[in-house]
N, C-alpha and C positions, 0 to 999 in steps of 0.2 A: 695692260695685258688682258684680252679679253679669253673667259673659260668657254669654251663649248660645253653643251648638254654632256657629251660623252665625254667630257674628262670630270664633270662636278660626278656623273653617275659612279667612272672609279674611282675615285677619292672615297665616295660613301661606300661604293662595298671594299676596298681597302681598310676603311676605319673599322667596318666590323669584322673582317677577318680580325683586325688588331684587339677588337675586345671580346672575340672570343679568344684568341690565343691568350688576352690579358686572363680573362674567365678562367681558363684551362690550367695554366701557371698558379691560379689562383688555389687548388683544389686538387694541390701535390698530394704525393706519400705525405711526405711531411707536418702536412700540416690538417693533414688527417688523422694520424697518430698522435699529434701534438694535442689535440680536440675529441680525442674517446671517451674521454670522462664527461664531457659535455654531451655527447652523444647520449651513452649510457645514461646521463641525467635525463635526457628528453624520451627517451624511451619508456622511463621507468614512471615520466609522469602520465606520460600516454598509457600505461596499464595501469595508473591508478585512476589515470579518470574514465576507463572504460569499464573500472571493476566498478566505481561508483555508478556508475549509470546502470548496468545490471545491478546491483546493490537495490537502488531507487525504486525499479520495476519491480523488484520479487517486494520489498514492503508496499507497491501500493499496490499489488496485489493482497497482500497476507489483510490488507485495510480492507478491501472489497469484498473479501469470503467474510471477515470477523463482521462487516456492516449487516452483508446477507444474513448470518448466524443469527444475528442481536434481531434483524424483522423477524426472521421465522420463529425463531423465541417468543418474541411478543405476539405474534398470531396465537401460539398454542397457549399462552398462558392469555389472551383473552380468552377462549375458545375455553380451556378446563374452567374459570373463574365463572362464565354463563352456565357451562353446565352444572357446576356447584349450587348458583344460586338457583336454577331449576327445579335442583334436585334434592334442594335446601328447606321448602316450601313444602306450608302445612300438609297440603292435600296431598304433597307427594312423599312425603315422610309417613302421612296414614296409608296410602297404595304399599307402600311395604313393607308398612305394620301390620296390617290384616293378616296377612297368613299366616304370620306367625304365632296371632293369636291379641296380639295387644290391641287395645281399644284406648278410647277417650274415657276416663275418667267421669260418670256423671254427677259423683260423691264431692261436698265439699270436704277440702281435707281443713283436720281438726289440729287445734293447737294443743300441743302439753303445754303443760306448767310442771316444774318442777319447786315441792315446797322445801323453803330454807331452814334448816336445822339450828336453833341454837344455842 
């Protein structure tokens, strides 16, 4: 028995009428309500892995402000710690003792002794 082109061609599109109608039967009432809880499971892992991933984002966010924070901290606290020691320094500790009147001392200062009684 030999096939012609035009009967292998409808055999093939017969076969796939046949598996979608298989497909179609496959994906009843039935067996849709029979599989809700299944559903409702996949559903509910799908919003917990898309809360996780918003989740993920606002902390590495919250990491990238608190990074920023922690440099600009250490700027200003280099920045107050130079002008301390600036402002720390003899010459500049006598710049705003003058006016107030204080000086440098040119007197040696003197020891007591206290005599022991006894």
């Amino acid at each position: 028995m030999v096939e012609t082109k035009k009967d292998i061609d409808q055999t093939k599109e017969e076969e796939k009428k046949n598996s979608l109608k298989n497909i179609g039967s496959f994906f009843n009432s039935t067996w849709l309500t029979g599989n809700m809880n299944f559903f409702f499971f996949l559903s509910l892992l799908a919003i917990i892995y898309i809360a996780n991933g918003h989740w993920a984002d606002k902390t590495l966010r919250s990491i990238d402000r608190t990074q920023k924070e922690i440099r600009d901290l250490q700027f200003e606290y280099k920045t107050v710690k130079s002008e301390l020691m600036y402002k720390s320094e003899e010459a500049q500790v006598l710049k705003v003792a003058e006016p107030l009147g204080l000086k440098i001392s040119t007197e040696v200062p003197q020891r007591l002794q206290v005599e022991k009684t006894k």
